[in-house]
N, C-alpha and C positions, 0 to 999 in steps of 0.2 A: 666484248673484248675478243681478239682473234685468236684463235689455239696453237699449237705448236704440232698440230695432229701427227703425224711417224716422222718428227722430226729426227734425225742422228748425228752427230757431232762431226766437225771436218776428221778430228783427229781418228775416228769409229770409220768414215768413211775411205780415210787415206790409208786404217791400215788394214781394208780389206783388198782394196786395189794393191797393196803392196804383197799381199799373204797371197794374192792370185797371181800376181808375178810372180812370187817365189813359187809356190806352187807348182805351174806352168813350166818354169825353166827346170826344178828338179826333175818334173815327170820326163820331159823330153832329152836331160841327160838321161835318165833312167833308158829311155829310148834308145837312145842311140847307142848306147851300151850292149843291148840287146843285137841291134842291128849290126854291131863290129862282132858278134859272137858268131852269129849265125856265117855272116862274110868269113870270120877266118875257118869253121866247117868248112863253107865252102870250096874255100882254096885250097886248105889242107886236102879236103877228098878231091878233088883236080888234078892235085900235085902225086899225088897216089900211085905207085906204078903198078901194083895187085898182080906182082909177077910169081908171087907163092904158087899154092895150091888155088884150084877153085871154089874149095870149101873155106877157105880164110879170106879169098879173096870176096866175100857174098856176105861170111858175115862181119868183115871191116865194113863192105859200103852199105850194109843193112845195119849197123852200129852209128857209121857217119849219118846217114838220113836219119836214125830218129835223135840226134845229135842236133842237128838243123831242124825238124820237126818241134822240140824242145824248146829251141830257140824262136824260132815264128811263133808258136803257142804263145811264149811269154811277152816276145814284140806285140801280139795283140790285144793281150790283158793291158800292156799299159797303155796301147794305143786307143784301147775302150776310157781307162781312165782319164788320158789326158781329153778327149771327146767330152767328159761329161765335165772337165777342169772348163774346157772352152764354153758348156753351156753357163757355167755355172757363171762366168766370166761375163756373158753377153747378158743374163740377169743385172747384172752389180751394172752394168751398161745401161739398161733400158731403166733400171729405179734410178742411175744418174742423170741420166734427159731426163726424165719424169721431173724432177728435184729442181734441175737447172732450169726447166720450161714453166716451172713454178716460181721461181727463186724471178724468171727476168719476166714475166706476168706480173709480180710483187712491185718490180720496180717500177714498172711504167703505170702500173695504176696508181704508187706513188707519185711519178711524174706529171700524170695528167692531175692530182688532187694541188699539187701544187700550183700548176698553170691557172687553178681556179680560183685559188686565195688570191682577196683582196688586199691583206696586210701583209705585215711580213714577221711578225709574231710568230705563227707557228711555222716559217718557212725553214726555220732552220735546225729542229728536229725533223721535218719532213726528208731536208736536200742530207739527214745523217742516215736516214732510213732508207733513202734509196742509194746512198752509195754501197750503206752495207750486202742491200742485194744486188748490186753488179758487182762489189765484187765478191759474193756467194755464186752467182753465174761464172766469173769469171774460175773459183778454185772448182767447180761442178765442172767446165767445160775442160779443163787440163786434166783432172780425173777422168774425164770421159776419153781424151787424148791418150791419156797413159795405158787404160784398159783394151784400146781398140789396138794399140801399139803391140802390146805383149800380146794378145791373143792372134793376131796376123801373123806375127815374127813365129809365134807358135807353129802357126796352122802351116808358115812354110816350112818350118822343121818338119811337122811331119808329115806332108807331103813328099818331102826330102827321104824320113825314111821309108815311107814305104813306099817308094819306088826303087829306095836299094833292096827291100825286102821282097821284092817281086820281080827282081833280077832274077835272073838265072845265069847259072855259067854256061860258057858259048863252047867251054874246051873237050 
């Protein structure tokens, strides 16, 4: 009899793909957040006219830089997190092919069992068994779509910010 060896339920599977999306998207608001903090630093100390003394004027923009320092620091903590959200993201990916390239292996070695029968007795348990794994390949393969979808969209946010974070003002 055949096993069910690391088998996991669609419902187990969809709501990891779901938990990495949310996941994903919170870190990179969490981002971007950071990245609007640090930008408005920046502006404000731009905007700056440091027409006082010299001694206020040194330690306003030695206050604003570890102001921005602060802020870059924390854009990288979560820029590390959302990095390991992506690895973690491209696992949940490769056990999906893995599953899917199983799931539509399942099928076609159903389909060739059947091309071999003579009768047609058991043909039709057989044609029940292989539709259930296409369409197990087919909910494996939109999982797999969904996962690549939100880690891309991801990976261009934060590409996004960390090239505003690696901005410099020009003024």
């Amino acid at each position: 009899m055949a096993r069910h060896r690391d088998s996991a339920s669609r419902s187990e599977l969809t709501e990891t793909t779901q938990k990495q999306e949310s996941d994903m998207r919170d870190k990179s608001e969490e981002s971007e957040e950071s990245v609007a903090d640090v930008e408005t630093v920046r502006e404000t100390l731009d905007s700056l006219d440091m027409g006082g003394t010299s001694e206020a004027a040194e330690e306003l923009e030695g206050s604003m830089d570890q102001a921005e320092d602060a802020g870059v620091s924390e854009f990288h903590e979560r820029e590390g997190q959302l990095e390991s959200l992506h690895g973690e993201s491209e696992e949940h990916g490769s056990d999906l092919e893995r599953r899917s390239e199983s799931a539509d292996s399942d099928a076609s070695k159903v389909s060739d069992t059947r091309s071999r029968l003579h009768g047609d007795a058991a043909d039709g348990g057989l044609a029940e068994a292989e539709d259930a794994a296409k369409r197990d390949v087919e909910f494996l393969d939109e999982q797999i779509r969904r996962a690549e979808e939100a880690r891309e969209e991801s990976r261009r946010e934060l590409e996004k910010h960390q090239a505003r974070i690696n901005a410099r003002s020009n003024t």
